[in-house]
PDB file with one MODEL, atoms N, CA, C and O in Angstrom:
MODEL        1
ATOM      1  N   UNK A   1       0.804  -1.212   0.000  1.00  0.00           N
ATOM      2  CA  UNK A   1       0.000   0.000   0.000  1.00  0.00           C
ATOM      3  C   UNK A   1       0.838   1.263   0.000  1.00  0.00           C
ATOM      4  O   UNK A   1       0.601   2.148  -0.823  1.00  0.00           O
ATOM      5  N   UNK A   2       1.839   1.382   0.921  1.00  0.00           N
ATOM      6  CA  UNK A   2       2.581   2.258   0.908  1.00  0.00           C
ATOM      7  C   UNK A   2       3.833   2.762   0.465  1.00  0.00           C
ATOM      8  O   UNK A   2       4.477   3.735   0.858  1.00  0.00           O
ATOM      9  N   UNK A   3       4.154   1.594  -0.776  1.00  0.00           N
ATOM     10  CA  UNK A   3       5.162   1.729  -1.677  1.00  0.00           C
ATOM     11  C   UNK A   3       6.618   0.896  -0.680  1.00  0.00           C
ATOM     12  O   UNK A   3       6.738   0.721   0.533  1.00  0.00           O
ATOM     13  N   UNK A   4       7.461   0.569  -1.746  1.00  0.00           N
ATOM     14  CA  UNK A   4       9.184   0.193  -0.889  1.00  0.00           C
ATOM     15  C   UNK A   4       9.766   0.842  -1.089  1.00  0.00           C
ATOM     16  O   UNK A   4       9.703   1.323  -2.221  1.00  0.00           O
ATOM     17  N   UNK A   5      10.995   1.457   0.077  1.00  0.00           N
ATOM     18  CA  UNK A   5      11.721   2.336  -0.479  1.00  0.00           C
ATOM     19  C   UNK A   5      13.084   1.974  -0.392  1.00  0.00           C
ATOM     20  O   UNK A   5      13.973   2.818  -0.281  1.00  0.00           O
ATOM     21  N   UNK A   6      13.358   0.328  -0.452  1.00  0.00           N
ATOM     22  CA  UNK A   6      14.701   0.354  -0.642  1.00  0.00           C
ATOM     23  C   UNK A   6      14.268  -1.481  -1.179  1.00  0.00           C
ATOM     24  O   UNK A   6      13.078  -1.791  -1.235  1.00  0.00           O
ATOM     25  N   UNK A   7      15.057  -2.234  -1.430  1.00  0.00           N
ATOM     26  CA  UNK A   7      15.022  -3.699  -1.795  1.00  0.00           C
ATOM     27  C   UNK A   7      16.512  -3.906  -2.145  1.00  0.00           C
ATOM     28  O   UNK A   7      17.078  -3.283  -3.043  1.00  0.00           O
ATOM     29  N   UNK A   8      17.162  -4.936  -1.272  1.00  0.00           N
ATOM     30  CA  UNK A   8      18.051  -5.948  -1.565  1.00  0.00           C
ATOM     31  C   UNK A   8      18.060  -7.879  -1.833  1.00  0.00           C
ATOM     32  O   UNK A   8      17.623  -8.828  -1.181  1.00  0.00           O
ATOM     33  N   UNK A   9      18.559  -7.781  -2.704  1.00  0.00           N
ATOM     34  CA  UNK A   9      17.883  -9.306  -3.548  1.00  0.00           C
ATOM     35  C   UNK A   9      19.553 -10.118  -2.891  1.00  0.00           C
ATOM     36  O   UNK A   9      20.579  -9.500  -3.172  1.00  0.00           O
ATOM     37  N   UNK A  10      19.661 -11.105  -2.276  1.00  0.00           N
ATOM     38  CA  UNK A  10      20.251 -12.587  -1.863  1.00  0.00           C
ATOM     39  C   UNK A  10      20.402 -13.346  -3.031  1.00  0.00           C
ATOM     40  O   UNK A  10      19.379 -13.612  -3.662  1.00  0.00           O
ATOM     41  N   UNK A  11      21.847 -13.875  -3.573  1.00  0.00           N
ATOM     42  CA  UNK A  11      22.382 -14.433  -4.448  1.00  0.00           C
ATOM     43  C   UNK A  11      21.258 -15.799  -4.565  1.00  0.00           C
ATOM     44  O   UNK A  11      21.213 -16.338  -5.671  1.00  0.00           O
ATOM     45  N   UNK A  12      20.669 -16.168  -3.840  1.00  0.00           N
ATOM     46  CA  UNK A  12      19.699 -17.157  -3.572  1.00  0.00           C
ATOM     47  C   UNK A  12      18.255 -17.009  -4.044  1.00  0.00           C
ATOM     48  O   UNK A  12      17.459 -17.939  -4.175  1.00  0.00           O
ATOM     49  N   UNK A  13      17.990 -15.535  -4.316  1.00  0.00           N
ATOM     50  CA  UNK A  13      16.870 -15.182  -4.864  1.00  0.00           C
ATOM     51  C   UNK A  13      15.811 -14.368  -3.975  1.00  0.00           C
ATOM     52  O   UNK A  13      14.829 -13.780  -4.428  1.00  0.00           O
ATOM     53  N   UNK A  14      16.189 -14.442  -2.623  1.00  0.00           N
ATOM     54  CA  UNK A  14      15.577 -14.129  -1.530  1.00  0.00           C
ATOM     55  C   UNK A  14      15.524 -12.322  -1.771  1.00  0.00           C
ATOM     56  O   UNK A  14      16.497 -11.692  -2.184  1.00  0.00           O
ATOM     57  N   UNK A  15      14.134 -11.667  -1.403  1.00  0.00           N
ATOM     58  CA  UNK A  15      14.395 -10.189  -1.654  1.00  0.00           C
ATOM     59  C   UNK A  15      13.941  -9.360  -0.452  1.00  0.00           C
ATOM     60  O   UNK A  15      12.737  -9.425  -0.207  1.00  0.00           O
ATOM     61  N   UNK A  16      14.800  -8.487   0.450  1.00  0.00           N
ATOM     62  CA  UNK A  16      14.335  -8.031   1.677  1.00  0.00           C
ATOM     63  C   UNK A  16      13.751  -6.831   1.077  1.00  0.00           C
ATOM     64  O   UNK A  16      14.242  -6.323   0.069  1.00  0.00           O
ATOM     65  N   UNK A  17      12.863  -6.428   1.583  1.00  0.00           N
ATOM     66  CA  UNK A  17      12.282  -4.987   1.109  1.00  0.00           C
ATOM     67  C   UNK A  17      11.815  -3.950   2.045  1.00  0.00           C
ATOM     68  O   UNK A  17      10.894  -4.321   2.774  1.00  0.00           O
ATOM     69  N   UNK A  18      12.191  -2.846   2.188  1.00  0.00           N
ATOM     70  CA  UNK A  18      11.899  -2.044   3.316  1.00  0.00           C
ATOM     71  C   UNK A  18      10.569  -0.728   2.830  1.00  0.00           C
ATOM     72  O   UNK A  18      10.563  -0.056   1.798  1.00  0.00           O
ATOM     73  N   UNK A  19       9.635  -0.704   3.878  1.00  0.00           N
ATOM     74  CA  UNK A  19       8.646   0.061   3.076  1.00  0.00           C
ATOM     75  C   UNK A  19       8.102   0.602   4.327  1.00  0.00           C
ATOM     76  O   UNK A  19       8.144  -0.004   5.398  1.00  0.00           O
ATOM     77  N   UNK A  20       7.398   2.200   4.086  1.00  0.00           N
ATOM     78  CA  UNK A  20       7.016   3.091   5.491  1.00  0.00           C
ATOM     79  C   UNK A  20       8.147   4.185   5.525  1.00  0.00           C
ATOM     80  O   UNK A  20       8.550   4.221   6.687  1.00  0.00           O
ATOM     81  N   UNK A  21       8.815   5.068   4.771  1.00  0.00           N
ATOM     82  CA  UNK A  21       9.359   5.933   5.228  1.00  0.00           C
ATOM     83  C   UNK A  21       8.946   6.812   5.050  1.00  0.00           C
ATOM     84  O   UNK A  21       8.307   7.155   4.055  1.00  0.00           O
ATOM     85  N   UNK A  22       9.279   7.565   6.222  1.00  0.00           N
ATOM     86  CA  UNK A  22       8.585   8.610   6.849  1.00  0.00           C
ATOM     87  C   UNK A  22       9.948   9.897   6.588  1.00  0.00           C
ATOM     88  O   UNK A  22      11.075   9.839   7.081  1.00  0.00           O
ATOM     89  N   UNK A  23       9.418  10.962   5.702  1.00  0.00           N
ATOM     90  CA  UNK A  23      10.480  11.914   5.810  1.00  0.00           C
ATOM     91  C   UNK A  23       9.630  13.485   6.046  1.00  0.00           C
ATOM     92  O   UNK A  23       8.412  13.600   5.913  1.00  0.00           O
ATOM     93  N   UNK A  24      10.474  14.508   6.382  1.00  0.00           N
ATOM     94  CA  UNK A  24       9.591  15.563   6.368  1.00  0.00           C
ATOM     95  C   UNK A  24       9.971  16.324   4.659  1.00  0.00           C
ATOM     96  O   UNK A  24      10.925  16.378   3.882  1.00  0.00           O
ATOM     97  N   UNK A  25       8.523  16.821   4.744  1.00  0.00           N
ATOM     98  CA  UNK A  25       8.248  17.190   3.026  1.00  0.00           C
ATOM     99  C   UNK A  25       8.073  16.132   2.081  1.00  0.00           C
ATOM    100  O   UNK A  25       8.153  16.489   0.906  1.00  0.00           O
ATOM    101  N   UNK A  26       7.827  14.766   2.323  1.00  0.00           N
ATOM    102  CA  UNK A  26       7.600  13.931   1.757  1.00  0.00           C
ATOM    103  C   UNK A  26       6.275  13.395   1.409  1.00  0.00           C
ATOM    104  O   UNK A  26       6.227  12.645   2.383  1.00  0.00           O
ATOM    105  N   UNK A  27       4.965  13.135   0.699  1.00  0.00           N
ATOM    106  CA  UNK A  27       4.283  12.661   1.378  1.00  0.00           C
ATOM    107  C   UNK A  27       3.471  11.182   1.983  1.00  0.00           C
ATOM    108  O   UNK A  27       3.428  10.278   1.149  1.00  0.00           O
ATOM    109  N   UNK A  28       3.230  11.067   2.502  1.00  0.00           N
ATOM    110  CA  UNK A  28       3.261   9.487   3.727  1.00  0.00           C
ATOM    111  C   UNK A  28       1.546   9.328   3.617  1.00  0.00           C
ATOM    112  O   UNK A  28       0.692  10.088   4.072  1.00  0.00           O
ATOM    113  N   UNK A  29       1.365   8.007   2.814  1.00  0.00           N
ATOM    114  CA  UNK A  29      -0.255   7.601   2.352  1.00  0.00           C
ATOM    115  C   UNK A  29      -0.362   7.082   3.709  1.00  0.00           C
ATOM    116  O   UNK A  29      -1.427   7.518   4.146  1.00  0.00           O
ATOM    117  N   UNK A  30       0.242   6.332   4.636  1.00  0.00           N
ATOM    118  CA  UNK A  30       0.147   5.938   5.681  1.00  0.00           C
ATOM    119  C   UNK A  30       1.048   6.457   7.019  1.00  0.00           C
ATOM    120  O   UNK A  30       2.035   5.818   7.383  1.00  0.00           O
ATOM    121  N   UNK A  31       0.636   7.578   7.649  1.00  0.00           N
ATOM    122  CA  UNK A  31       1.184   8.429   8.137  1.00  0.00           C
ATOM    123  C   UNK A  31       1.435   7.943   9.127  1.00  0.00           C
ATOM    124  O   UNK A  31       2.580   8.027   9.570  1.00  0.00           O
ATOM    125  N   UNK A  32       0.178   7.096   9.981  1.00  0.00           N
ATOM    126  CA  UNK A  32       0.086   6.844  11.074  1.00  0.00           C
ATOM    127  C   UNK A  32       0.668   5.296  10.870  1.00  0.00           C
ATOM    128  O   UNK A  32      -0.276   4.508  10.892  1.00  0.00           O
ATOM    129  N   UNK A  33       1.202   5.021  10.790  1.00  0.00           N
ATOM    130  CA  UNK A  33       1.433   3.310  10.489  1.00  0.00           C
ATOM    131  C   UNK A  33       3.188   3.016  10.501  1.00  0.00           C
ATOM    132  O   UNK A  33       3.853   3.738   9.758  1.00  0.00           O
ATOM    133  N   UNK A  34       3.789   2.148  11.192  1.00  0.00           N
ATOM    134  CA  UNK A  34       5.236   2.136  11.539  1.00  0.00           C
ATOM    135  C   UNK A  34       5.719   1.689   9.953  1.00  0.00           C
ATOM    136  O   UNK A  34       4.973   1.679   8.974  1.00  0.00           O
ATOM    137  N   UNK A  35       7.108   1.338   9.970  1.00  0.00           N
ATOM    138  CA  UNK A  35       7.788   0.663   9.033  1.00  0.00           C
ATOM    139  C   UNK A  35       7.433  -0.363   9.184  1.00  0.00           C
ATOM    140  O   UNK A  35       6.994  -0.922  10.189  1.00  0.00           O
ATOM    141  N   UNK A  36       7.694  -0.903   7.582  1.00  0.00           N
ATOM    142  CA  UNK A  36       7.951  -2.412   7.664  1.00  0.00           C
ATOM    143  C   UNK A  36       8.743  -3.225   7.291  1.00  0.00           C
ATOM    144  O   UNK A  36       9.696  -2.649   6.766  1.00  0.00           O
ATOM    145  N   UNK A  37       8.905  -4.896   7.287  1.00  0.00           N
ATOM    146  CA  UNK A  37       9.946  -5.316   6.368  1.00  0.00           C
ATOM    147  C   UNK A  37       9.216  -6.359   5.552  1.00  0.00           C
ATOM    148  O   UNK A  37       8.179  -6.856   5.990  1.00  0.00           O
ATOM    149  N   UNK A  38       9.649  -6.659   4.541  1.00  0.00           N
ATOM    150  CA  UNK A  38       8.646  -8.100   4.003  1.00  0.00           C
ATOM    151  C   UNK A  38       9.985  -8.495   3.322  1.00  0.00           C
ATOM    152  O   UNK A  38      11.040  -7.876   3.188  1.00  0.00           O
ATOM    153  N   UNK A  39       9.538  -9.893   2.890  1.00  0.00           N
ATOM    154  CA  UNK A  39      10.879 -11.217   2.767  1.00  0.00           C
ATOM    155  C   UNK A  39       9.472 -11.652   0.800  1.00  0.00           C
ATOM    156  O   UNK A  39       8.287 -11.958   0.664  1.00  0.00           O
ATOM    157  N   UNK A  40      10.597 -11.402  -0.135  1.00  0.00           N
ATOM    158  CA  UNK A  40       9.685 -12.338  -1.382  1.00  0.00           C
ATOM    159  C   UNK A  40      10.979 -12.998  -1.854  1.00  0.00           C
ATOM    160  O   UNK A  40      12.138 -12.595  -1.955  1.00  0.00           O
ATOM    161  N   UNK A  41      10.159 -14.556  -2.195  1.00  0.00           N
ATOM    162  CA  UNK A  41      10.753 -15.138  -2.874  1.00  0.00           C
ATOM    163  C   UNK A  41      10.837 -15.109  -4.412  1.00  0.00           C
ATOM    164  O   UNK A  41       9.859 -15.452  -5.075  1.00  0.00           O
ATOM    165  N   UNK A  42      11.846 -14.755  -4.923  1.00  0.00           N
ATOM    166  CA  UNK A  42      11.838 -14.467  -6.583  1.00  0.00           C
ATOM    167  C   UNK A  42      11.795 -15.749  -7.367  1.00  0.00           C
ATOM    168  O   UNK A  42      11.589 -15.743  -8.580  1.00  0.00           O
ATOM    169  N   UNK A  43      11.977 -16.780  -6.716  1.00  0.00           N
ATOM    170  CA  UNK A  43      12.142 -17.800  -7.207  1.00  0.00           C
ATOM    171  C   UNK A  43      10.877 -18.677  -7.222  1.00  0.00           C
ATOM    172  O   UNK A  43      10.737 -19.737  -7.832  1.00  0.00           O
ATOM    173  N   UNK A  44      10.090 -18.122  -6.536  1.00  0.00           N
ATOM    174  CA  UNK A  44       8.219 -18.799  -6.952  1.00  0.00           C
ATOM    175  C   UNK A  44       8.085 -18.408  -7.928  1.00  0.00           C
ATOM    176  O   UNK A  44       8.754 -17.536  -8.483  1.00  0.00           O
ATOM    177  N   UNK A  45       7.147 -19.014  -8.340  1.00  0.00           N
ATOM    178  CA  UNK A  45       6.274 -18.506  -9.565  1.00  0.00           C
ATOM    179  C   UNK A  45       5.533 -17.170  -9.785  1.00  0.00           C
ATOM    180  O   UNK A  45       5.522 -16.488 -10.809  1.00  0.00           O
ATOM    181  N   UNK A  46       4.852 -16.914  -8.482  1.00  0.00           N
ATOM    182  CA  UNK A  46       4.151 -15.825  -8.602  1.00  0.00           C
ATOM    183  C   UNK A  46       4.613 -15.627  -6.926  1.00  0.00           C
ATOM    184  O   UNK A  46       4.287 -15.996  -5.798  1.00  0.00           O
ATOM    185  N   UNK A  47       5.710 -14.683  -7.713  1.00  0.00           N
ATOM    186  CA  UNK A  47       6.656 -14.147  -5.792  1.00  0.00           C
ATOM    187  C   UNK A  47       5.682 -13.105  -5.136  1.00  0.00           C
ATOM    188  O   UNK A  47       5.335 -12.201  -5.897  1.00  0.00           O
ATOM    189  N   UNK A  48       5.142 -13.064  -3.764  1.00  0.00           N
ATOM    190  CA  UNK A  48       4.430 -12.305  -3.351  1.00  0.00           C
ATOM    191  C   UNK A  48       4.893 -11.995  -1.885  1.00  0.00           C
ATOM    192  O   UNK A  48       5.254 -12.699  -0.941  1.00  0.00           O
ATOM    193  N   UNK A  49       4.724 -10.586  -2.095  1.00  0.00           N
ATOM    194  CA  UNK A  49       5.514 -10.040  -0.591  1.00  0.00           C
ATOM    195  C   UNK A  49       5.054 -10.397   0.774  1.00  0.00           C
ATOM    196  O   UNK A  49       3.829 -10.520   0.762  1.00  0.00           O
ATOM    197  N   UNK A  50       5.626 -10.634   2.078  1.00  0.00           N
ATOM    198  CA  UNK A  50       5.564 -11.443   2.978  1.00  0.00           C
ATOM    199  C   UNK A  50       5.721 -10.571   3.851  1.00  0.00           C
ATOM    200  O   UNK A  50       6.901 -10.260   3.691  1.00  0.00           O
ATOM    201  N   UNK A  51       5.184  -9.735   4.977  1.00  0.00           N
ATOM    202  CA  UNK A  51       5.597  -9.245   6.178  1.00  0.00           C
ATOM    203  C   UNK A  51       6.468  -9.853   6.757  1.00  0.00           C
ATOM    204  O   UNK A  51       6.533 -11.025   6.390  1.00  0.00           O
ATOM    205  N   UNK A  52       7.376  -9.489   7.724  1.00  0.00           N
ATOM    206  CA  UNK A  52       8.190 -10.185   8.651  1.00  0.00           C
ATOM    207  C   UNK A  52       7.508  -9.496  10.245  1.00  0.00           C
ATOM    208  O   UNK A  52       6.927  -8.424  10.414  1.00  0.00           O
ATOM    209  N   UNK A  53       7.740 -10.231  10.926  1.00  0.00           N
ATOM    210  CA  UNK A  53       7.132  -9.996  12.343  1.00  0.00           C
ATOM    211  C   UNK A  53       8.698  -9.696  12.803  1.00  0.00           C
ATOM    212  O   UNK A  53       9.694 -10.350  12.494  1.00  0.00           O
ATOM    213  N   UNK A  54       8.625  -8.679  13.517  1.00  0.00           N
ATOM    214  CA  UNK A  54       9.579  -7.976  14.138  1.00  0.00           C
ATOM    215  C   UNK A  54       9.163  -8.308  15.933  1.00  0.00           C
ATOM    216  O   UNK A  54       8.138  -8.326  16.615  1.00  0.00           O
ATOM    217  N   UNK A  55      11.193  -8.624  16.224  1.00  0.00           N
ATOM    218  CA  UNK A  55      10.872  -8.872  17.964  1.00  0.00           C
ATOM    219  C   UNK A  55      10.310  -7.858  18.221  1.00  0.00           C
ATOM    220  O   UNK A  55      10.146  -6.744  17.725  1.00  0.00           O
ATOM    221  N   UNK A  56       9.876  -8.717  19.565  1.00  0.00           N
ATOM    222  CA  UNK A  56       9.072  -7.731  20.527  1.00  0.00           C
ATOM    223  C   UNK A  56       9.871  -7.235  21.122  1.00  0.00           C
ATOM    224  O   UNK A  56      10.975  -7.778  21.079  1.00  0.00           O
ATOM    225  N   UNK A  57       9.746  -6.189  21.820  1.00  0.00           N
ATOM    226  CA  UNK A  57      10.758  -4.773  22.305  1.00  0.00           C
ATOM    227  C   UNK A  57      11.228  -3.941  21.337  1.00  0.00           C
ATOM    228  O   UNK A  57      12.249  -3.350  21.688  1.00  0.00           O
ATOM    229  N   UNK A  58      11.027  -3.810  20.767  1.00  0.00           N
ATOM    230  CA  UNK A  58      11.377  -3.161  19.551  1.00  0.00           C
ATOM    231  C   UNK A  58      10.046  -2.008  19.157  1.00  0.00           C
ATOM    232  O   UNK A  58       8.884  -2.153  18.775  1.00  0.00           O
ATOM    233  N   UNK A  59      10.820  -0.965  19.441  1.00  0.00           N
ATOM    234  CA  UNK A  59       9.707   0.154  19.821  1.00  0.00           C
ATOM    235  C   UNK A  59       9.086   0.569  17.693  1.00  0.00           C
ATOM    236  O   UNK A  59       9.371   1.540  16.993  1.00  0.00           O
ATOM    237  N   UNK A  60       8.483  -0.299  17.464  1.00  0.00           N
ATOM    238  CA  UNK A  60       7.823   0.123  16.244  1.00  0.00           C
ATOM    239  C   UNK A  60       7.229   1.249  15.771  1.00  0.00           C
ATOM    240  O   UNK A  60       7.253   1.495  14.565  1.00  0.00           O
ATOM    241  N   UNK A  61       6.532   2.191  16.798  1.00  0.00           N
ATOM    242  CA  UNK A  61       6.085   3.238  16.953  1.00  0.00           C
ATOM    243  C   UNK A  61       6.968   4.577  15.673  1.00  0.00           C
ATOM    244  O   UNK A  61       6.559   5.415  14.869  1.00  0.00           O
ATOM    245  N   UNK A  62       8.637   3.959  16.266  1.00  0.00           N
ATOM    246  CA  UNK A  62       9.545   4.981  16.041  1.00  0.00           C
ATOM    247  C   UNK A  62      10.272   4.602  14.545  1.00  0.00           C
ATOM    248  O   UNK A  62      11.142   5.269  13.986  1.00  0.00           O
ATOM    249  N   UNK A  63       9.587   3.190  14.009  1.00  0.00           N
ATOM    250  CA  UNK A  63      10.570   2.521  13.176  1.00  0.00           C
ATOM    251  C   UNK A  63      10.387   3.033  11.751  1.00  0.00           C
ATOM    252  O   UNK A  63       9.298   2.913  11.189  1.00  0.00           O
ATOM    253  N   UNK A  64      11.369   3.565  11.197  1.00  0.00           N
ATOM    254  CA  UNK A  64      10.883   4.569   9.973  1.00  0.00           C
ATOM    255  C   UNK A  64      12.721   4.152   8.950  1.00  0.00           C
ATOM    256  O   UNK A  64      13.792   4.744   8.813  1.00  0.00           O
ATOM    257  N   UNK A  65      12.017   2.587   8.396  1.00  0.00           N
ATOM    258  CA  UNK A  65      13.182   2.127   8.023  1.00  0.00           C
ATOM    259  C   UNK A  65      13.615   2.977   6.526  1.00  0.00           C
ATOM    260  O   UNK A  65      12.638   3.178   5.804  1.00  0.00           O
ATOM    261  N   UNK A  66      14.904   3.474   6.005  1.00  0.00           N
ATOM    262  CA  UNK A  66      15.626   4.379   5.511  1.00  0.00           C
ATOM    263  C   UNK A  66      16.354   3.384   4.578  1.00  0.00           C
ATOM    264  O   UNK A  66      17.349   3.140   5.261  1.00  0.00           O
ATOM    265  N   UNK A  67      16.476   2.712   3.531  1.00  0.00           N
ATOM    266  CA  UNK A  67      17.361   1.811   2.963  1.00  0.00           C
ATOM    267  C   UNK A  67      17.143   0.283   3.555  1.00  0.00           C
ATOM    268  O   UNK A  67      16.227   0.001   4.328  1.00  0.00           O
ATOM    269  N   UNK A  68      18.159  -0.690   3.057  1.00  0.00           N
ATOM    270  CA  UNK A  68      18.379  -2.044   3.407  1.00  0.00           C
ATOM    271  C   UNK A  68      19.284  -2.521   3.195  1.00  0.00           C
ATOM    272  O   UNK A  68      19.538  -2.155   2.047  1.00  0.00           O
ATOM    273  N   UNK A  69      20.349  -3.403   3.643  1.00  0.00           N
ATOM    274  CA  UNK A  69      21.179  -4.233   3.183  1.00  0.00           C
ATOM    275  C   UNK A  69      21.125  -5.363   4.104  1.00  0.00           C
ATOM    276  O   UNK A  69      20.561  -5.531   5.185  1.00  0.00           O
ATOM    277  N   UNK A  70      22.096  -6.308   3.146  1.00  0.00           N
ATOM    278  CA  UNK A  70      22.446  -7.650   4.208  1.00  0.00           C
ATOM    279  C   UNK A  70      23.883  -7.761   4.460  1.00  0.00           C
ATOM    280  O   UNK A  70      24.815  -6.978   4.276  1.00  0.00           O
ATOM    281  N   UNK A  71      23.817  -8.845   4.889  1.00  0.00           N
ATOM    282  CA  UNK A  71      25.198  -9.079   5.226  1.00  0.00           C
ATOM    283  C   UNK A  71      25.694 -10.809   5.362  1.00  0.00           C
ATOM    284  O   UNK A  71      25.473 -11.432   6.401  1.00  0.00           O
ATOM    285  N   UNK A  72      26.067 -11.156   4.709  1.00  0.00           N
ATOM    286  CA  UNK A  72      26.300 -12.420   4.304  1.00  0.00           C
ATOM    287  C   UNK A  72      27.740 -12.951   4.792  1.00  0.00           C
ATOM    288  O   UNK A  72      28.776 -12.522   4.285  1.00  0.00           O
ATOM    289  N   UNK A  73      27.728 -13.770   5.659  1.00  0.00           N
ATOM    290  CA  UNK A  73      28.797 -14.903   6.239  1.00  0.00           C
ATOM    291  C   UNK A  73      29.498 -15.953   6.273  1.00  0.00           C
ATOM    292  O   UNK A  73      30.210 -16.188   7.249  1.00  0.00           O
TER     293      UNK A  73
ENDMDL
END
């Protein structure tokens, strides 16, 4: 609904996507609503974006994710 504003794709096909940023002078279809993250697999057939549930303690309120990357080990 509220567009992604960053996506990094995993040599594996895996695609993290960050969506909800909140900037000033920008404008925000979902103003009131935290960041999010969703996980798609590119490698289905018909890849469809996936929320991720974020730990708890994690003050969501404030979460106004800005980019993405990974980091691979």
């Amino acid at each position: 609904e509220t567009g992604s504003e960053d996506i990094d794709i995993l040599p594996n096909g895996l695609a993290f996507i960050s969506s909800g940023l909140k900037y000033q002078g920008l404008k925000s279809f979902a103003p009131d609503k935290p960041g999010e993250i969703f996980l798609m697999d590119l490698n289905e057939d018909n890849p469809r974006a996936v929320e991720l549930r974020i730990s708890r303690g994690f003050d969501l309120s404030s979460f106004n994710p800005h980019g993405i990357s990974t980091y691979i080990d």
